[in-house]
C-alpha positions as CSV (number, residue, x, y, z in Angstrom):
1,X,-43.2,-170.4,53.1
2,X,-43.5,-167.1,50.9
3,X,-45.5,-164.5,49.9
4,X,-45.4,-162.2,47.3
5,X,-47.2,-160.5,44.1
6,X,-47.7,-161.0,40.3
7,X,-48.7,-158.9,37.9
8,X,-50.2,-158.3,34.6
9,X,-47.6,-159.5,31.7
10,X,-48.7,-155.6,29.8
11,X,-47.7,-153.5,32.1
12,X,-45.3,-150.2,31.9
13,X,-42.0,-150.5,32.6
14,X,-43.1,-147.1,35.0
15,X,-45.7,-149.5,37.0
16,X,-43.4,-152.1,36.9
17,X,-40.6,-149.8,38.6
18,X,-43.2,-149.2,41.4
19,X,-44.1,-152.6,41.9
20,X,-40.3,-153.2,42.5
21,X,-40.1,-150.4,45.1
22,X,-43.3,-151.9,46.5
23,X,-41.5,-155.0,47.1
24,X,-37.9,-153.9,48.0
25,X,-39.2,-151.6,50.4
26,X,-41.9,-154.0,52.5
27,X,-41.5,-157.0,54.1
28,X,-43.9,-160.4,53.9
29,X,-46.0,-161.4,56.6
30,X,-45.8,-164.8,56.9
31,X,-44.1,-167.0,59.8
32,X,-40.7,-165.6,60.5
33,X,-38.9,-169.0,59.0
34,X,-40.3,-168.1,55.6
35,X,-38.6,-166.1,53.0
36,X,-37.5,-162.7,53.8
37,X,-38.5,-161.1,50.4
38,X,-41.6,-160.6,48.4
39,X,-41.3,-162.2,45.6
40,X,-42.8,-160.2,42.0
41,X,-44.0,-162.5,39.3
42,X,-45.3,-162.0,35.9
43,X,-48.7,-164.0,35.4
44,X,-46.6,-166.5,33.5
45,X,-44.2,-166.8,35.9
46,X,-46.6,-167.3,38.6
47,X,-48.8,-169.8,36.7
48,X,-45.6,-171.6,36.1
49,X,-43.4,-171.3,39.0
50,X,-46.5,-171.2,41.4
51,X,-49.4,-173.5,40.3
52,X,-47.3,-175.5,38.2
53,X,-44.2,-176.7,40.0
54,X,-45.3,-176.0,43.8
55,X,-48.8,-176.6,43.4
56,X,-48.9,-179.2,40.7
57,X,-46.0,-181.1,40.5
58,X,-44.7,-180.6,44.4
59,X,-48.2,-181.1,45.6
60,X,-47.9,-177.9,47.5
61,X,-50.1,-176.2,49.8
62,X,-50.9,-173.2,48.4
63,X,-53.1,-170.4,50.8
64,X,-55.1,-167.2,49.4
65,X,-57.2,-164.6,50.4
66,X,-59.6,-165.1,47.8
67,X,-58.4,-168.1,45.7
68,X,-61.3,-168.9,43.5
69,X,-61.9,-165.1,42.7
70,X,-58.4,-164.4,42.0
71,X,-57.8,-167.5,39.8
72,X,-61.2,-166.6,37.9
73,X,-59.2,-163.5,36.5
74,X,-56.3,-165.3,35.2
75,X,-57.9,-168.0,33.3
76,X,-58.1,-167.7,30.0
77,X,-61.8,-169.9,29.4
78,X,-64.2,-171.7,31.7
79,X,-65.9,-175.0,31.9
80,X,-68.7,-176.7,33.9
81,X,-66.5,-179.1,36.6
82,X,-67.7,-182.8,36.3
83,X,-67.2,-185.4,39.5
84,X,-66.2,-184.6,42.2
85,X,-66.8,-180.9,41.6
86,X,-70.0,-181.4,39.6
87,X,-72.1,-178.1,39.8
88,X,-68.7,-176.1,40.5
89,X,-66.9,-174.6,37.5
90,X,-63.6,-175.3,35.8
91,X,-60.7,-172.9,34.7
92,X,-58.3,-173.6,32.2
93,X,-55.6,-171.1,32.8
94,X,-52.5,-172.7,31.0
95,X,-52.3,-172.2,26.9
96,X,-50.1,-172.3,24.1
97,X,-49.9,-171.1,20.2
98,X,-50.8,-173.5,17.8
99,X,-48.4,-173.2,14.2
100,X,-51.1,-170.4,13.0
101,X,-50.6,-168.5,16.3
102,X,-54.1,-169.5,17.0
103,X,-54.0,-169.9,21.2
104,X,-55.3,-173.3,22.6
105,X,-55.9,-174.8,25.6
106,X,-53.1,-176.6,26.6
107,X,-54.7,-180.2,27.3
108,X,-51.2,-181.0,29.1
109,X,-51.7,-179.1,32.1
110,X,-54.7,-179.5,34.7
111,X,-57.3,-177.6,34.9
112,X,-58.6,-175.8,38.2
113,X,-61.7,-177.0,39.7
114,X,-63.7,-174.5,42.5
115,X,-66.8,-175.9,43.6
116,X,-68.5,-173.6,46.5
117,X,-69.6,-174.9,49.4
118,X,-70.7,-171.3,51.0
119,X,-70.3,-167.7,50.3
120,X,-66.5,-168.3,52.6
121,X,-66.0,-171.9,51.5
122,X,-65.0,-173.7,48.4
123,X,-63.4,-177.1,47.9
124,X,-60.4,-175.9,45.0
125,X,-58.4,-179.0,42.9
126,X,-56.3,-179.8,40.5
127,X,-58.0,-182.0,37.4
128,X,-56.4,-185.0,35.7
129,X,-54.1,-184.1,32.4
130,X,-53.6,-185.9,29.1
131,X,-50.8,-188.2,29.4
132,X,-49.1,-187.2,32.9
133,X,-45.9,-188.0,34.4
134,X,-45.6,-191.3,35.9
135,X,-44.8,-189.6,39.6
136,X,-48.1,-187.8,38.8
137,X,-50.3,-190.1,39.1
138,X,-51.9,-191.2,42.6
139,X,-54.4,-193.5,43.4
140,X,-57.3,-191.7,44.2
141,X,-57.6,-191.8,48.5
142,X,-54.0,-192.8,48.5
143,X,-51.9,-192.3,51.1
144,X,-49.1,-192.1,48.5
145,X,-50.6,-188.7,47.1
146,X,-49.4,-186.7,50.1
């Protein structure tokens, strides 16, 4: 278990420097077994360290305050979810830079489905991805997948 902040990858080194303090001088909150440290990530880092290896590919458990909100500000473009988040909302938040530095969604990596079920609630998945690992792919209500 950790905790920790990211930030924007624009930043001055000035803010950066007081992000560091920030984190070398406080503690986390979470259950005393966890890690000691806050941990400061770029977006990047987080989308890739975070979402990517211990959400995605670790099938962790990942807890926030205000998930769907704080995802919605680092995606880079939107879609309307299809099943099983139909009426909820997509968010593709991983791209890359085609050979004319044109940026693209990057059809590789999942995209983030939120579908709301109140103004507290939401159900929050990953999507399926074009042409994924073979240890990626569970059946779906397999007890494999946990």
């Amino acid at each position: 278990m950790e905790e920790g902040l990211f930030h924007a990858e624009d930043i001055t080194s000035r803010e950066l420097a007081i992000l560091r303090r920030y984190v070398g001088t406080h503690k986390p909150r979470t259950a005393h077994n966890g890690v000691r440290e806050l941990r400061l990530l770029s977006v990047s880092e987080f989308l890739e360290d975070v979402l990517w290896l211990d959400g995605y590919k670790s099938r962790g458990l990942l807890i926030a305050f205000n998930h769907p909100f704080d995802l919605s500000r680092l995606a880079k473009d939107f879609t309307d979810a299809r099943r099983p988040f139909l009426g909820g909302f997509a968010l593709h938040l991983w791209t890359f830079r085609d050979e004319n530095s044109t940026e693209l969604r990057d059809q590789y990596r999942p995209h983030v489905d939120i579908k709301h079920i109140d103004a507290k609630r939401a159900f929050i998945g990953f999507t399926a991805r074009k042409n994924p690992d073979r240890e990626d792919l569970v059946l779906e209500r397999s007890r494999a997948g946990n």
